[in-house]
C-alpha positions as MATLAB code, in Angstrom:
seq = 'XXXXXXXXXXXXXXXXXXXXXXXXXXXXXXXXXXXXXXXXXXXXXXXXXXXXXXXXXXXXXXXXXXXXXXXXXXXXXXXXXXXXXXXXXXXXXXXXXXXXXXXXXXXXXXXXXXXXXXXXXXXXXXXXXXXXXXXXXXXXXXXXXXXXXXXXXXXXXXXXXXXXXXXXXXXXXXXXXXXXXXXXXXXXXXXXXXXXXXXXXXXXXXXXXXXXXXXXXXXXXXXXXXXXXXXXXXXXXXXXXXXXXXXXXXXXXXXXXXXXXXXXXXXXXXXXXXXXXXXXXXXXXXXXXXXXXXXXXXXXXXXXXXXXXXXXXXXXXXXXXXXXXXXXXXXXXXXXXXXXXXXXXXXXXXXXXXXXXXXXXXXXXXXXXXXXXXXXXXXXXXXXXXXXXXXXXXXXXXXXXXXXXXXXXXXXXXXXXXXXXXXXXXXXXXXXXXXXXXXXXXXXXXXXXXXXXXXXXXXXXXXXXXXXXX';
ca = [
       3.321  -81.084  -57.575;
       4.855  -77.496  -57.985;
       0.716  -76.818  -59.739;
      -0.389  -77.963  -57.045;
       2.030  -75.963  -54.406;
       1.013  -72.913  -56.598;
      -2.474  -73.658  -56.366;
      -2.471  -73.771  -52.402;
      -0.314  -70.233  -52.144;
      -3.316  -68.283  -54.498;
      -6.067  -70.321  -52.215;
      -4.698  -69.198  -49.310;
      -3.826  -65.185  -50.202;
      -7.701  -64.823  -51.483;
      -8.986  -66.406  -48.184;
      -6.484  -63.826  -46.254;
      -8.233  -61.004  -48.184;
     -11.500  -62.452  -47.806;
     -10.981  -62.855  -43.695;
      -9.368  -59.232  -44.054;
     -12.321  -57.448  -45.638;
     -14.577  -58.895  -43.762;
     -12.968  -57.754  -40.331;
     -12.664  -54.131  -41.889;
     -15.982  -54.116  -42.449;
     -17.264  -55.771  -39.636;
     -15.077  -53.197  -37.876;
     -16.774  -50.224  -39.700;
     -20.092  -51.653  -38.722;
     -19.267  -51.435  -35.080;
     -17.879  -47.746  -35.279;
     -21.260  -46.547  -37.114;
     -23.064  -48.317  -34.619;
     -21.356  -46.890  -31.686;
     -21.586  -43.176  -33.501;
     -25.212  -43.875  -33.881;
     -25.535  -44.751  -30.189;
     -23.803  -41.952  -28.794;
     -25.203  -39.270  -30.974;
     -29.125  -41.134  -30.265;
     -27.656  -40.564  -26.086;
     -26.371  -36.970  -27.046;
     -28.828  -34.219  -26.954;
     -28.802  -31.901  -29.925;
     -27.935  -27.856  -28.810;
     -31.202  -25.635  -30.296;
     -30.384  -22.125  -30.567;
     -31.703  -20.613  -28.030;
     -33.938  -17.249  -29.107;
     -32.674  -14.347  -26.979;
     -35.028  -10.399  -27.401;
     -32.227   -7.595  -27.722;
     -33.254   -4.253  -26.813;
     -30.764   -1.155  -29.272;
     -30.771    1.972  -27.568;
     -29.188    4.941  -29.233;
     -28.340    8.260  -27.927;
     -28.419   11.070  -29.802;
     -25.472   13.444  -30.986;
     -24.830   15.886  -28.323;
     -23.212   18.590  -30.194;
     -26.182   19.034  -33.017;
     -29.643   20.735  -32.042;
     -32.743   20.028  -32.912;
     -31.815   16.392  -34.743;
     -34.610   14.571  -36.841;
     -33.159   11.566  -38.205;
     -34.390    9.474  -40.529;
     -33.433    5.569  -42.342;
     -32.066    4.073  -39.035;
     -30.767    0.825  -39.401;
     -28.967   -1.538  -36.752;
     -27.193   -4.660  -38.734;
     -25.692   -7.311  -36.096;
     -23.855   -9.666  -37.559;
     -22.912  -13.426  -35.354;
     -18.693  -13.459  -34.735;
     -19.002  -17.072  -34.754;
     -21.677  -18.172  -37.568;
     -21.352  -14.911  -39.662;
     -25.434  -14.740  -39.763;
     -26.518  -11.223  -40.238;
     -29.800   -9.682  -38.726;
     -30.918   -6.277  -39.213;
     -33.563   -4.095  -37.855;
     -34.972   -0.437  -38.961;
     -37.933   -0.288  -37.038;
     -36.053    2.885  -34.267;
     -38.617    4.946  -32.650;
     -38.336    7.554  -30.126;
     -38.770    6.923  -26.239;
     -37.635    9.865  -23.655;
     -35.389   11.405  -25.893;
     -33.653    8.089  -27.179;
     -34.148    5.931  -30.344;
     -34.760    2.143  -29.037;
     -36.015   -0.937  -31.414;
     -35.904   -4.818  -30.546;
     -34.651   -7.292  -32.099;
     -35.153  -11.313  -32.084;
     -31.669  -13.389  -32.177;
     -29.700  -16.350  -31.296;
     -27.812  -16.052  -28.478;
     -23.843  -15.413  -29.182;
     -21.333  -12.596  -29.960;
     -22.128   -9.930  -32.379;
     -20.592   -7.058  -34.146;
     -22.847   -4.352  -34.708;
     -23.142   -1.202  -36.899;
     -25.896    1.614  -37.003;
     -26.343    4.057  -40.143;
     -28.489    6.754  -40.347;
     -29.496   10.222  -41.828;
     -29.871   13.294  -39.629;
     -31.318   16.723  -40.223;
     -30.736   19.233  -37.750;
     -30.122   23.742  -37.302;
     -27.363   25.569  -36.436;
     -27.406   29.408  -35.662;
     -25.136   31.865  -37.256;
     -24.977   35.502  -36.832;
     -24.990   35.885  -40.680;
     -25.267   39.402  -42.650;
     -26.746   40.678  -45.802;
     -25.368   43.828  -47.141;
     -25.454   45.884  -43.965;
     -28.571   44.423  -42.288;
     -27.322   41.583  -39.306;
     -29.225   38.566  -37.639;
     -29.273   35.280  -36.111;
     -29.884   32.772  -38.749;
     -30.915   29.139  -38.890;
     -29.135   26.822  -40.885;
     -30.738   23.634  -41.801;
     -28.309   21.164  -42.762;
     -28.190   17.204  -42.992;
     -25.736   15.171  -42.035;
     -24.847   10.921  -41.823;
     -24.455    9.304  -38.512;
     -23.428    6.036  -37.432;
     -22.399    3.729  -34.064;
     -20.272    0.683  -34.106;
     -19.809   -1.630  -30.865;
     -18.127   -4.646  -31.001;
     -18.376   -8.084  -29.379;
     -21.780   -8.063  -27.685;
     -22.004  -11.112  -25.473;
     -26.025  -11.949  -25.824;
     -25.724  -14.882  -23.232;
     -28.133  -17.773  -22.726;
     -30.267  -18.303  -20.623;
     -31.802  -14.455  -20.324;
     -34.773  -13.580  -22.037;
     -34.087   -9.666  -22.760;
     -30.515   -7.983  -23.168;
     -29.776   -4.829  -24.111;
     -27.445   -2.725  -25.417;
     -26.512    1.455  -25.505;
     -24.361    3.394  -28.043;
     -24.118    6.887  -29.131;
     -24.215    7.921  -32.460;
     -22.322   10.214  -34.051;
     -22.115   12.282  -37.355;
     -19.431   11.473  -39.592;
     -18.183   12.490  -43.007;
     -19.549   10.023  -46.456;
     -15.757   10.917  -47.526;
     -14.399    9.032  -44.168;
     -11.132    7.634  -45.569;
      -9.524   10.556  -47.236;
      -6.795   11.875  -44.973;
      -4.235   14.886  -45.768;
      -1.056   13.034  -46.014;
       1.620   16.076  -46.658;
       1.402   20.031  -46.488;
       4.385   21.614  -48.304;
       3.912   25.135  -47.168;
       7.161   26.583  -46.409;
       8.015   26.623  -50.408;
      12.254   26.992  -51.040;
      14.854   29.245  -51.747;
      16.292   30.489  -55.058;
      20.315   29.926  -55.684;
      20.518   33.903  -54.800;
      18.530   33.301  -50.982;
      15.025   34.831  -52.502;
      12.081   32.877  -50.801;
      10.353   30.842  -53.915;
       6.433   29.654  -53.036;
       5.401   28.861  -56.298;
       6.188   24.626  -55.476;
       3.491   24.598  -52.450;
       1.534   21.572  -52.841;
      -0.786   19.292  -50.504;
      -1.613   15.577  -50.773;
      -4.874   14.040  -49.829;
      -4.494    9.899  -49.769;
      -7.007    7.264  -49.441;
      -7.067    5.286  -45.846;
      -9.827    3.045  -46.807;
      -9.696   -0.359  -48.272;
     -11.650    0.499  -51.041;
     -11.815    3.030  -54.079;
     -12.891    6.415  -53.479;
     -14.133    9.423  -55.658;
     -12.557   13.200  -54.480;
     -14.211   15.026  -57.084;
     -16.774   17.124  -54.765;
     -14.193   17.498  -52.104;
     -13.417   20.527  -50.770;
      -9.658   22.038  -49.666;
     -10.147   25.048  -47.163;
      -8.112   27.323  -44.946;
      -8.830   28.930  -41.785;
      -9.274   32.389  -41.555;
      -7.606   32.579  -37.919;
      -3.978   32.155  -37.351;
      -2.420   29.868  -34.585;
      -0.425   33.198  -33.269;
      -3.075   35.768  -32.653;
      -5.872   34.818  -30.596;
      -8.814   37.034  -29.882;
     -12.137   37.037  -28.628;
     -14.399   36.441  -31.068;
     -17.754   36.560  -31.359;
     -19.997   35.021  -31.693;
     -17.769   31.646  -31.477;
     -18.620   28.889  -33.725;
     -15.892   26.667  -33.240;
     -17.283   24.290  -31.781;
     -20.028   24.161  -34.649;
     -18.092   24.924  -38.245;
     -14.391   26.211  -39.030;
     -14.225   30.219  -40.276;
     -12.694   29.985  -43.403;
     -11.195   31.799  -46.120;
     -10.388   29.919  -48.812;
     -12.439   26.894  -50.165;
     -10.996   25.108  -53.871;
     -13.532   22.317  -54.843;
     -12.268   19.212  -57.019;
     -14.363   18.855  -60.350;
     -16.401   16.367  -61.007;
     -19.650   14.617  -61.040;
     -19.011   12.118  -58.382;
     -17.171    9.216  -60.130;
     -14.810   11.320  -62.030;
     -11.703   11.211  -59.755;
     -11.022    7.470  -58.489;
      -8.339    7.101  -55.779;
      -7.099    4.003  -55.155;
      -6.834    2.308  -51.800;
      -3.316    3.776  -50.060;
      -2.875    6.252  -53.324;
      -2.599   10.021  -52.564;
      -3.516   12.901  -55.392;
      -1.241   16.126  -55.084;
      -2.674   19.546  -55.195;
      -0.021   21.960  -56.708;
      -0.181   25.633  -56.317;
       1.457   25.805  -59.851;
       1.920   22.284  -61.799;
       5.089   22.600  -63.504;
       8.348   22.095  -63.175;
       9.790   24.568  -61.004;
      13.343   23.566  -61.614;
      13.530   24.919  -65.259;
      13.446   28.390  -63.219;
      14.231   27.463  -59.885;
      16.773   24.657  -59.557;
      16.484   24.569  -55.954;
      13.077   23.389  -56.875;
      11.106   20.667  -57.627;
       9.084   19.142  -60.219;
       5.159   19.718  -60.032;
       4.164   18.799  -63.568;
       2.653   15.245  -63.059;
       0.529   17.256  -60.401;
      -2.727   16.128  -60.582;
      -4.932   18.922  -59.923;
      -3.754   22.668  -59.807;
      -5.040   26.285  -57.765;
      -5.233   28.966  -60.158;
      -7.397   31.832  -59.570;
      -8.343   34.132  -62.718;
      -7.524   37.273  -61.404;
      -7.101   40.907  -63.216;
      -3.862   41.552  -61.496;
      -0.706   42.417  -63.891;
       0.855   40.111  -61.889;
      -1.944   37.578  -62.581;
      -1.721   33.634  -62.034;
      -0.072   31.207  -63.828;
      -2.568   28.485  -65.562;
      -1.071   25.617  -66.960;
      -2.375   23.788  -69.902;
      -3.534   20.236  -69.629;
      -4.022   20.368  -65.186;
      -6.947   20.669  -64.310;
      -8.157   23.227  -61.785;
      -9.682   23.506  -58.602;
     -13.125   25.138  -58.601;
     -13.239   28.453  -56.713;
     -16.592   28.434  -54.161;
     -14.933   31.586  -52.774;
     -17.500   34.728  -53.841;
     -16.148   37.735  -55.878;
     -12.556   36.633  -54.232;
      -9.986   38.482  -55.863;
      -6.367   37.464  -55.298;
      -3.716   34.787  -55.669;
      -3.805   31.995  -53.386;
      -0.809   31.280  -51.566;
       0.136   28.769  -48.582;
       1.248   30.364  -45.073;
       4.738   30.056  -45.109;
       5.070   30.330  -41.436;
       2.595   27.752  -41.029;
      -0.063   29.850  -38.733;
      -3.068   28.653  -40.731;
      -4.963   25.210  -40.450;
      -6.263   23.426  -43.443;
      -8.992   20.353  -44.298;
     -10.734   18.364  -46.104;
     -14.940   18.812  -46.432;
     -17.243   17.183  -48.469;
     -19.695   20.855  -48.795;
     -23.896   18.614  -49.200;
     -25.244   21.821  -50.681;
     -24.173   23.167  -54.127;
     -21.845   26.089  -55.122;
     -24.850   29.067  -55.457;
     -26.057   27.541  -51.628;
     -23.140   27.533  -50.184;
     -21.962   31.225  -51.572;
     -25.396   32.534  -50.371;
     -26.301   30.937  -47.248;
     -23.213   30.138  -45.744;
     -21.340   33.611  -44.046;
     -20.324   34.001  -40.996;
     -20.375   38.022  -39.068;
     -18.474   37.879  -36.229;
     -16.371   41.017  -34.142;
     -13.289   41.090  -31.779;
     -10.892   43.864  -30.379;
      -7.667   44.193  -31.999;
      -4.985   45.144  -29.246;
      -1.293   45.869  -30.188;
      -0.279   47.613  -27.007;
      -2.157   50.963  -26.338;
      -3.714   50.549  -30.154;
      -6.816   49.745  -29.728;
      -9.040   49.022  -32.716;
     -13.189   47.228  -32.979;
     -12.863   44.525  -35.756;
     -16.085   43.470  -38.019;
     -15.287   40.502  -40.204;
     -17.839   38.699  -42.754;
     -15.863   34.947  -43.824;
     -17.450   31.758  -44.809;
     -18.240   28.719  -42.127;
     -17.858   24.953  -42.806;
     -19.757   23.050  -40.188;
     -17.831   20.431  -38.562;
     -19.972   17.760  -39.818;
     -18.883   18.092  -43.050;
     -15.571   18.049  -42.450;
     -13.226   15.058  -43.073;
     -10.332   15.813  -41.976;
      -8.368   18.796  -40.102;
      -4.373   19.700  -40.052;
      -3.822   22.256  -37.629;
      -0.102   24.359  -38.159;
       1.418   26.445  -35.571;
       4.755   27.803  -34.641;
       6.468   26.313  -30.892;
       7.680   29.380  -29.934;
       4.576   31.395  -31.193;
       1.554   29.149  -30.387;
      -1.774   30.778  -28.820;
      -4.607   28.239  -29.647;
      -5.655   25.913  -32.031;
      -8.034   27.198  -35.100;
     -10.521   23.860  -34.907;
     -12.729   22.188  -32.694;
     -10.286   19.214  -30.520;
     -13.120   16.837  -32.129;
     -11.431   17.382  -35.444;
      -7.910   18.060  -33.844;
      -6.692   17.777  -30.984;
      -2.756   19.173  -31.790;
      -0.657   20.770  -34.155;
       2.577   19.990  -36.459;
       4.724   22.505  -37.313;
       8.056   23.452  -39.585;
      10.463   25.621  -38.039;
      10.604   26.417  -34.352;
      10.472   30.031  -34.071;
       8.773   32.240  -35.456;
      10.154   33.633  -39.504;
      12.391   30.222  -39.137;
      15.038   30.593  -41.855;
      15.523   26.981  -41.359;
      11.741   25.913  -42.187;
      12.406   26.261  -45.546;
      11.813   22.946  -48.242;
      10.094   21.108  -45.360;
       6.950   19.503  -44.930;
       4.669   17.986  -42.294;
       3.981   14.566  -43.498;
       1.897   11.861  -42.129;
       3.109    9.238  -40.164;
       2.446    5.258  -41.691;
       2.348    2.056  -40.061;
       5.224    0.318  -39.941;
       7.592    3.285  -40.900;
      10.420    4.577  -39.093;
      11.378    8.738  -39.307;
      14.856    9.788  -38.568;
      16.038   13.272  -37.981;
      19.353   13.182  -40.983;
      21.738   16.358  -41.665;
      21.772   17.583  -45.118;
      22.794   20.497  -47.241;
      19.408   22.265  -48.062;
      19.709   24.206  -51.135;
      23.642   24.604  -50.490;
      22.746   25.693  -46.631;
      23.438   23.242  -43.810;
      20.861   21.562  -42.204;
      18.284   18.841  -40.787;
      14.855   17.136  -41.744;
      13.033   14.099  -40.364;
      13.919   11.245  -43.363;
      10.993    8.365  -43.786;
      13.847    5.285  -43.433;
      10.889    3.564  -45.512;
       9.930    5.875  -47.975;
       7.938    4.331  -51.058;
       6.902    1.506  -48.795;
       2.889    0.874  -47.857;
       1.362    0.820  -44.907;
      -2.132    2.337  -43.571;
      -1.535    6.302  -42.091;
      -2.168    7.301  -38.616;
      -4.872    9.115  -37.683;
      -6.018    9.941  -34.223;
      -7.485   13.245  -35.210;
      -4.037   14.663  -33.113;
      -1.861   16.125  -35.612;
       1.290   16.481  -32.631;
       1.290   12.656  -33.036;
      -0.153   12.142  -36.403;
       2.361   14.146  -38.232;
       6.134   14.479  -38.817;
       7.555   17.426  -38.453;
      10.303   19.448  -40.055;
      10.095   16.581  -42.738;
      11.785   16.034  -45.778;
       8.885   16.319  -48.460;
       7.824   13.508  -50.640;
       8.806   15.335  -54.049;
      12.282   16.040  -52.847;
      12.683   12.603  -51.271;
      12.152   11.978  -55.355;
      14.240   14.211  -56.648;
      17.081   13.439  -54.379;
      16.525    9.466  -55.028;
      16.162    9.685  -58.380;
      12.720    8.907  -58.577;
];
């Protein structure tokens, strides 16, 4: 009887799981069959095939442009889907090409080359003229979320483009002009140094970039002419990193520092500062007793200044501007084919003098980035066009500050807080903005405004170091 009882109990589980599967699946069969129905009843969405006309103005500020490899790449928010065009041809005065696409939001981007002329009032020896400069140049245009609706058969769309700098992404991150003081008072210059960092998300290469220095000062303003600014910075110095274009990798958020002398300043000065990790030094080979100092084992920056003859040396009142370029013409070009004449009246009360100067221009276009320095109490006018800066920073707020001494203007970060800290500078009592996140990331700010770009009156990175240990 209990086989039996047994028997019944395993009959009756396997029918349960028999009745149990069979419901599942009938179940199953039902959902399909309903999916099937309503997707048969539901009318599939085709893309619908929307014409979209690219019209692109030309740079306003370059004349005579002939551009060349123009190429408009949209790419679809929502499916990623990329669709490009290079077909751009001229129609009253504007570049337009069409385009065949879904409907939906795009991201777009333009490249392109450009040649174009500027005139100089250039001189050889004592002869003068007006000379054309042919350069060439890289522009570009970037508009976001275009809404190509359905439902329309042609949409359009207009951007300007603009020339912009290859090196886009290098930034000067910290000017160390002011230099420091000896134990005895003396002014010591010898520790200037500048930074250039790396803003992009990517590596760059800085050999082939350019450091140069205005000829003008933020304190004495003239009327000079012929005026270029608008067209190139006058310069007067121009040190070019070595290299052959892949030589001098800088990583994403990294910064390479530019001494004036790389060594370590403190075995003479101990108010001083250690330069001798520098990665790049300015020495200039000069027949002067005096002479430079060249350090074994830095390398140096490359001269493009012709027959110049002195020491380098940062304005320690901070009356100069400074930059970044990436020069597109070699060393012998840009020596020959690249001064600048230009006359103004020198007034100093009832002195009265006619001025003829003969400097070096960098246009604008080849410039990637501009720091322009003044004094408060002593500012006249800025040395660059507002399209590369619109402000200035400074160190010290009147003129021969004795308190601008071992500061900096540094770059502001992301994310980073700056807060004005007493300290005793070189055993005198004082103040500098402190970075309350110093060695931390975060991306620098750059609105081409150095009055709210920069800190200023800053403590500078190396003595942040020094004073931390570091």
């Amino acid at each position: 009887m209990l086989h039996n009882e047994i028997n019944n109990q395993l009959n009756n589980t396997v029918m349960k799981k028999i009745i149990s599967t069979t419901l599942i699946t009938a179940l199953c069969s039902i959902l399909f069959c309903m999916s099937s129905c309503v997707d048969d009843d539901t009318p599939r969405r085709e893309e619908q095939m929307v014409k979209h006309v690219i019209t692109l103005d030309l740079p306003c500020d370059i004349s005579n442009p002939k551009v060349s490899n123009i190429k408009a790449v949209l790419t679809n928010i929502q499916t990623k889907k990329v669709y490009t065009t290079d077909h751009f041809s001229f129609s009253d005065e504007l570049l337009t090409d069409t385009l065949t696409l879904p409907a939906g939001m795009y991201d777009m981007k333009v490249t392109g080359n450009v040649e174009y002329q500027m005139v100089v009032n250039s001189a050889s020896g004592k002869k003068q003229n007006n000379k054309v400069q042919k350069l060439k140049a890289t522009i570009k245009a970037t508009r976001e979320k275009i809404d190509i609706k359905p439902g329309t058969t042609v949409t359009s769309t207009r951007v300007a483009l603009s020339v912009y700098n290859a090196s886009e992404g290098f930034l000067i991150t910290e000017i160390y002009f002011t230099g420091s003081t000896t134990p005895d008072g003396y002014m010591y210059t010898d520790d200037q140094y500048i930074k250039f960092g790396n803003n992009s998300d990517t590596v760059m290469y800085a050999d082939g970039l350019a450091f140069i220095e205005t000829f003008f000062t933020s304190d004495d303003l003239h009327d000079y002419q012929p005026n270029i600014m608008d067209r190139a910075m006058t310069i007067v110095t121009i040190y070019v990193i070595p290299g052959t274009g892949r030589d001098v990798p800088v990583k994403p958020g990294e910064e390479i520092t530019i001494a004036l002398t790389a060594e370590d300043h403190t075995l003479i000065n101990p108010h001083s500062i250690d330069l001798s990790k520098a990665d790049f030094e300015i020495y200039d080979n000069v027949t002067h007793p005096e002479g430079d100092h060249d350090v074994p084992g830095v390398p140096n920056l490359e001269n493009w200044y012709a027959n110049f003859e002195g020491c380098f040396a940062f304005h320690t009142r901070g009356v100069k501007s400074y930059a970044i370029a990436r020069p597109l013409v070699d060393r012998k070009t840009y020596m020959t084919k690249f001064r600048y004449k230009f006359s103004y009246i020198f007034r100093q009360g009832d002195f009265v003098i006619p001025m003829n100067e003969n400097e070096y221009f960098m246009p604008n276009e080849w410039v990637v980035d501009a720091v322009n320095l003044s004094v408060p109490a002593s500012h006249e006018w800025l040395l660059t066009s507002p399209r590369l800066d619109k402000g200035y920073t400074y160190c010290g707020h009147v003129d021969f500050d004795e308190n601008r001494y071992t500061h900096a203007v540094i770059r502001k970060r992301e994310g980073h807080s700056y807060v004005e800290e007493s300290a005793t500078i070189n055993n005198v009592p004082g103040t500098w903005m402190v970075d309350q996140n110093f060695g931390g990331k975060g991306k620098w700010i750059d609105t081409n405004n150095s009055t709210e770009d920069f800190v200023p009156n800053a403590q500078p990175s190396y003595f942040a170091k020094k004073l931390r240990g570091m």
